[in-house]
N, C-alpha and C positions, 0 to 999 in steps of 0.2 A: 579461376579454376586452377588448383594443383593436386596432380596426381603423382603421386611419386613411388615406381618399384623399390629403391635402394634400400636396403636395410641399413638400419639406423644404429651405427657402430661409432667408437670414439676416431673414427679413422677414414668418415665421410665427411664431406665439405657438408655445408648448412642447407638443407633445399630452399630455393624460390620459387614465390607464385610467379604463373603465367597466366595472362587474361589477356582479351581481345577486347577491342573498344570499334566497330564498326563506323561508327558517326564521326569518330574524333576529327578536329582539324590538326593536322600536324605543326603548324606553325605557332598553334598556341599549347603545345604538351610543354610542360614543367619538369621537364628529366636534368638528367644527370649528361646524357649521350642520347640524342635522334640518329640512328639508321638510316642511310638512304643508299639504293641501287644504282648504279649509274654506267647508264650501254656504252659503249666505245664509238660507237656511231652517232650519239651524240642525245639531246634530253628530248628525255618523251614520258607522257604518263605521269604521274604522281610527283614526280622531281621536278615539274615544270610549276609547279604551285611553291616548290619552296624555291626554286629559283625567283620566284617572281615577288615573294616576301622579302629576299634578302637583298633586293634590287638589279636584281639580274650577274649577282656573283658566281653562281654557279658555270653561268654561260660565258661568263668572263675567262675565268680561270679555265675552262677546259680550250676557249680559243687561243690561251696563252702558253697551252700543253702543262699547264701542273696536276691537269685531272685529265687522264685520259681516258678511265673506265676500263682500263686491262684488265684481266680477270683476277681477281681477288685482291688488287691495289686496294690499300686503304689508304684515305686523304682525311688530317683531323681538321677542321673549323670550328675554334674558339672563338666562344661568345660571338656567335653568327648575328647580327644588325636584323631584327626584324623578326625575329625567332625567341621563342620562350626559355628553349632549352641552352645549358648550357655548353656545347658541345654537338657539333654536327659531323659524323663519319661518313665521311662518302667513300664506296664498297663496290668495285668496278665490277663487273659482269661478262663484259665482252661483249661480239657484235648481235646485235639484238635477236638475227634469224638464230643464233647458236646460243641460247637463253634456254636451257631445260632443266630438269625438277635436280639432277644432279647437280649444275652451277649453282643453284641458288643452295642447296646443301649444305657446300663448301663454303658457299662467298658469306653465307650467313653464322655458319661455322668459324670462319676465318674473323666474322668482326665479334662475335660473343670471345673468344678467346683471347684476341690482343685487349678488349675491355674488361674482361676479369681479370685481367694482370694487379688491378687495385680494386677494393671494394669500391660497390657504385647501389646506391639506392633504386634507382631507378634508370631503365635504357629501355625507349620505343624504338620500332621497326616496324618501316613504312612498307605496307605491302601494295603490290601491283594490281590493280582490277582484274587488268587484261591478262596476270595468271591465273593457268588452271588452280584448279582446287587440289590436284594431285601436287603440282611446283609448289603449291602453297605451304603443302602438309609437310613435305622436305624441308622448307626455308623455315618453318617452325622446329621442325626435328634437328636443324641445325644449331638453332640456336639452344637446344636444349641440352645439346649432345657437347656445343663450344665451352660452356665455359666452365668444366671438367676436366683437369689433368690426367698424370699420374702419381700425383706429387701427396699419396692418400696417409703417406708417412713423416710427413715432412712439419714441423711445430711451427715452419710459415709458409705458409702455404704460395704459388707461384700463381696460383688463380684461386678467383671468389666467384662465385654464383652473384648474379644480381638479386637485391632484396626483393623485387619486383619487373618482370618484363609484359610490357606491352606491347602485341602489335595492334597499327594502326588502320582500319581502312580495311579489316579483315573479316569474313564471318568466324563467330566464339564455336559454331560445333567443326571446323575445317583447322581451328587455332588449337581445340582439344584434341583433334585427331593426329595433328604433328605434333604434340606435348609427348602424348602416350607413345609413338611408334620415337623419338627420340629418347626418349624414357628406358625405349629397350634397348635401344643401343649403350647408352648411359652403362645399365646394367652391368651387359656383357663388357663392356671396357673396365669397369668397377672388376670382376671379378677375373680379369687376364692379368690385371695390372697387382693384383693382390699374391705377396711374397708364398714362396709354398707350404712353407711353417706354420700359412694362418690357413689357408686354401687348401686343402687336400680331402680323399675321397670322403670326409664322413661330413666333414665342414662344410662342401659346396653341397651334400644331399639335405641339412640342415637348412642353408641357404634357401634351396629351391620348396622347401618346407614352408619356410617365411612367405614367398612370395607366392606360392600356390594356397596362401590362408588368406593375404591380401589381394589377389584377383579372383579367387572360386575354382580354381582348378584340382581336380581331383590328383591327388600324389598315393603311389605306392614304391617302398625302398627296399629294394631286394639286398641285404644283406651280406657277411659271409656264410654263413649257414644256408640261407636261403641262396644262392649261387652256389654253393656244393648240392641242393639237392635239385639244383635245375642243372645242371652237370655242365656247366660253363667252363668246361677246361682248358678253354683258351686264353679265357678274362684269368682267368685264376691262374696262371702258368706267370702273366706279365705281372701282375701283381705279388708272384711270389717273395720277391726278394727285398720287398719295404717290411716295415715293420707297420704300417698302416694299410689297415686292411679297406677291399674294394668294396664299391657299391654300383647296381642300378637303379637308376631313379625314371619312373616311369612315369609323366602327368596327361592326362586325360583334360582338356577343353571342349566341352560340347556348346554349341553355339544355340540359339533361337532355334525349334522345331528338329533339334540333332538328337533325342536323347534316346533313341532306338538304333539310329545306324553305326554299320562299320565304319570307323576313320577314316577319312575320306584322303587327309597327307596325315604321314607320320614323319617327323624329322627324327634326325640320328644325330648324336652327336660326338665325337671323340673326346674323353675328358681321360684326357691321361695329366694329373695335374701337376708332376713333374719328370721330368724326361732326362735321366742321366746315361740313356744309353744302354743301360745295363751293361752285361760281360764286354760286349760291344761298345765301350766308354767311349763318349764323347770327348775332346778336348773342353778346357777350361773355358775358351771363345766360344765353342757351340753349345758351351751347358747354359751358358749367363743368362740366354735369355727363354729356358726350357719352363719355365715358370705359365709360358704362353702356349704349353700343345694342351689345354683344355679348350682354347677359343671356340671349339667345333661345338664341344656340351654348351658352352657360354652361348652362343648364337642361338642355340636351338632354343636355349631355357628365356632367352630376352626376347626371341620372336613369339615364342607361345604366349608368355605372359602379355603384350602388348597384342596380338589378336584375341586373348581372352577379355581384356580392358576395352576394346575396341566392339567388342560385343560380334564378332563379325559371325554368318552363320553357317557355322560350318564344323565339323568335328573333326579335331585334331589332336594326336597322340606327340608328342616329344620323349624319345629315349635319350638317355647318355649314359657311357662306357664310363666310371672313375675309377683310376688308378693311379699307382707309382712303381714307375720304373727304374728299380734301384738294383744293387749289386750286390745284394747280403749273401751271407754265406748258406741261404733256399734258392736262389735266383734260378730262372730257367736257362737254360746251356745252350750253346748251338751245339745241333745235334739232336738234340731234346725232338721228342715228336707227340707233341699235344693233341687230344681230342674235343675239338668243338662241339659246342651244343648240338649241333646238328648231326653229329656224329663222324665229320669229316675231318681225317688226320693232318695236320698238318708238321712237316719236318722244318725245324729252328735255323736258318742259314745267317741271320743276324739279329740281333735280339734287341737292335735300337730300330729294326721293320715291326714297331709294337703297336701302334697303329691299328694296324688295319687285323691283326690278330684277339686285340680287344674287340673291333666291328664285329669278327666274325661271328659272337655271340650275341653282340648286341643288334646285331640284321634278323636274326632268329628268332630273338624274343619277339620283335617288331613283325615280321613274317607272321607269326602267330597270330596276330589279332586282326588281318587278311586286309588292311589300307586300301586306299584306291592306288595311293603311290607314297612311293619311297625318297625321303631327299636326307643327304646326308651330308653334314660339314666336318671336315677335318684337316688337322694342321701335318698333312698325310707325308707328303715325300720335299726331300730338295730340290729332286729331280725337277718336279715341274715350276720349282722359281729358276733353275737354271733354260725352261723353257720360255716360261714366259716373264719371268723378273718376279717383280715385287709389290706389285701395283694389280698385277692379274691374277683373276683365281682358274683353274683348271677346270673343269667339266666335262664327265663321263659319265654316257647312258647306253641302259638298254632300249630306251624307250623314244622316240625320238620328240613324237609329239607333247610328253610330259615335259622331257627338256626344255623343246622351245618354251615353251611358256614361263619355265623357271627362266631363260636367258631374258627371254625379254620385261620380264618382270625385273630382272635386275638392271635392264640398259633404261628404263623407265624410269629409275630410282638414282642411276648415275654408279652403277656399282659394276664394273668392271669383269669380266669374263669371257673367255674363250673356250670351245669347246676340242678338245682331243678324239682321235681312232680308238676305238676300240676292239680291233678286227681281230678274228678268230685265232688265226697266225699268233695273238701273241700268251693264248690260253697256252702254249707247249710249253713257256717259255719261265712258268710256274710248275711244271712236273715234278714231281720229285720219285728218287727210285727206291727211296723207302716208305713213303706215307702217302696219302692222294696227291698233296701240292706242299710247295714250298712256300717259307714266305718271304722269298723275292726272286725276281730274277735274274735271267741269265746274264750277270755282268750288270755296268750302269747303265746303260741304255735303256734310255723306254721303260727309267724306272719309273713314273706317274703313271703310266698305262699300264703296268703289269701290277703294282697294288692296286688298281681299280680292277684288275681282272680278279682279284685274291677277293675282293669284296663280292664282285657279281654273281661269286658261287653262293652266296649265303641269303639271297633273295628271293630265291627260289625263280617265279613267274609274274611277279609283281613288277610293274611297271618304275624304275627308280633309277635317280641321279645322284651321281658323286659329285660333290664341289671340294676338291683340294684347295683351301686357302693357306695354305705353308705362307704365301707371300703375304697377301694385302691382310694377315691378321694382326699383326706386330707391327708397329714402325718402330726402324731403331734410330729416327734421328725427324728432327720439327718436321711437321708439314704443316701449311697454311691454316690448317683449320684445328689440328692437334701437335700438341706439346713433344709427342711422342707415345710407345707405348702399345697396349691394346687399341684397337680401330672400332670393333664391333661388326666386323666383318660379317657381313650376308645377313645381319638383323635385317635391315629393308627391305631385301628383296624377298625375304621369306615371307614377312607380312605380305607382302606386296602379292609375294602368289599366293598364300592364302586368301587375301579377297578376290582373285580371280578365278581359281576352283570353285569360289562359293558364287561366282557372280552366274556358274555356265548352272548349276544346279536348275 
């Protein structure tokens, strides 16, 4: 089985099939590289059969400490004695009670990426019985997501897609469900990582055009004409000063038995697809890597497409905000006091807080079509990687019990978040004494909670969450499992709460 979102540009690697072989023996697969997991605590499950082919190597070498099973260690064994393959990677995990659907993410992430370093025909991945079917779908998702750079420009490329990946020992409908939902991660890392020259507003509504023909989701692209006569004067203000005019792009996913009700989640997403700060200039450091404050549209548009692939049943709306925020001689001012769709003024106090001034229309349009609830990603403030780094995303609600469900839908998946105050006290702190509200607050302080407070005006009564991913949407330097780059921030988890909306139905 392969399913593949990415549109097919001279500037994407080659896709590979994925397939499941449920029966397989692993000691007799003919690959290139066999996969295998290995607890810190020592062999159990599935790795005690290739221990026991290779003559009891495996248990040799970890009482010798060359394999210890740390988390994400990889150990190579060439031409393994007793094995078909040529190449056996053992891919630590750590201590077996601390084995969840996020380790296996990573550690399967971390071996698809160090093996696409060279083309390879073929690489099996030996799966665990004793994993859920949720670990499973991750450890799949991982390897579809590993062996993908950022290197989409590069005439040699630094990683290859294998021709062909097998996991072994796995059910094929739990091996399609972690293809698709790594699929949309794939996606959104594909178009974070894509220079802004190619990537901007009318390119990604193009984009999301492609991909909403290739899974069935209903696409409408409001324009700039159409945003002057839906009176988005807040999108249109941030977008003044490019010479590339905005869009929203609206898709509609209705699932099995949805095609009457109201949407039950809507995602939001910020797609400002280059970020110079406007009047408000960034430095040269802080612009390099502004190519990435779309991650937010990226996330929403790679979740929807993988719950619509996924068939899952449930009706879901995905917006995104696209712009550029440039310094042309239209650009909006500070100073400047723009009027939101909703009809609430807002006064310009920095014009790189463009954000959450784009949401402000795109919460309204979204408002309109009356959700059950609201999630929204955005690469919003600094403020909250100065609170929680780079690795954590932020979360603010009005809703408590909506939240939870998104938090743990994320901690399930192995995706990192902590949730913020939102307390009344800090609505004063966006006043302003010419317009309803400013768009920042008073000073730096509690700048992540005062642009979440900018946003929650715009929701009206709808039940809805902000995720600030400013941090874990970018890495600017290797991690285990990526090269660098776009991450695919909150793709999982969004899936991940979409099947649980649809499961409480």
């Amino acid at each position: 089985m392969s399913f593949e979102f990415l549109h097919s540009s001279q500037n994407d690697s080659t896709n590979s099939a994925i397939q499941a072989d449920p029966s397989a023996v692993p000691a007799r697969l003919e690959a290139d590289v066999l996969v295998v997991f290995f607890e810190s605590d020592g062999l159990r499950g599935p790795i005690v059969e290739i221990d026991e082919a290779t003559g009891g190597l495996l248990q040799e070498l970890y009482k010798q400490g060359e394999i210890t099973g740390k988390r994400y260690e990889c150990v190579p064994l060439y031409a393994p004695q007793g094995l078909a393959c040529k190449q056996l990677l053992v891919v630590g995990i750590g201590p077996h009670n601390e084995v969840d659907a996020g380790v296996l993410y990573e550690a399967s992430g971390t071996a698809a990426r160090r093996l696409s370093g060279k083309p390879r025909a073929t690489v099996g991945f030996l799966a665990d019985g004793n994993w859920s079917n949720e670990q499973l779908e991750q450890a799949v998702a991982g390897t579809t997501m590993g062996v993908s750079g950022e290197d989409l420009y590069r005439s040699e490329k630094h990683q290859t897609p294998f021709e062909k990946t097998i996991w072994l020992q796995a059910p094929v409908e739990v091996v399609q469900r972690g293809h698709v939902i790594g699929d949309g991660v794939k996606l959104a890392r594909r178009l974070v990582n894509m220079p802004p020259d190619d990537l901007y507003p009318e390119t990604f509504a193009e984009e999301a055009a492609t991909i909403a023909g290739r899974v069935g989701l209903e696409i409408e692209i409001w324009d700039q004409a159409r945003l002057e006569r839906e009176r988005c004067g807040a999108l249109l203000a941030v977008a003044r000063g490019s010479t590339r005019s905005p869009r929203i792009v609206l898709l509609h996913y209705r699932g099995p038995g949805c095609n009457d009700t109201d949407p039950e989640v809507a995602f939001v997403g910020k797609g400002v697809t280059f970020d110079s700060g406007g009047l408000s200039l960034k430095t040269s450091e802080g612009m390099l890597a502004m190519k990435c404050d779309m991650a937010g549209a990226a996330a929403a548009l790679g979740a929807i497409a993988s719950i619509a692939a996924l068939k899952i049943p449930i009706h879901v709306v995905a917006a995104v905000g696209l712009v550029e925020n440039m310094t042309g001689g239209n650009a909006y001012k500070l100073g400047d006091v723009v009027t939101a769709r909703s009809g609430t003024t807002i006064e310009i106090h920095n014009t790189d807080a463009e954000g959450r001034v784009v949401l402000a229309d795109v919460l309204d349009v979204v408002a309109d079509l009356k959700p059950g609830c609201i999630i929204d990603a955005a690469t919003l403030t600094g403020a909250c990687m100065v609170a929680l780094g780079r690795d954590i995303a932020g979360v603010f609600t009005n809703n408590q019990s909506s939240c939870d469900v998104l938090k743990d839908a994320a901690r399930s998946v192995g995706e990192r978040v902590w949730q913020l105050p939102m307390d009344k006290d800090f609505d004063s702190q966006i006043s302003s004494n010419v317009a309803d509200i400013k768009n920042v607050g008073d000073g730096r302080l509690g700048g992540a909670i005062t642009a979440a407070k900018l946003l929650e005006r715009f929701v009206r009564d709808i039940p809805w969450t902000h995720v600030d991913i400013a941090g874990p949407a970018f890495a600017d330097k290797p991690r285990p499992s990526i090269a660098g780059g776009g991450t695919g921030s909150m793709v999982r988890s969004f899936i991940e709460f979409a099947k649980r909306i649809a499961s409480k139905k």
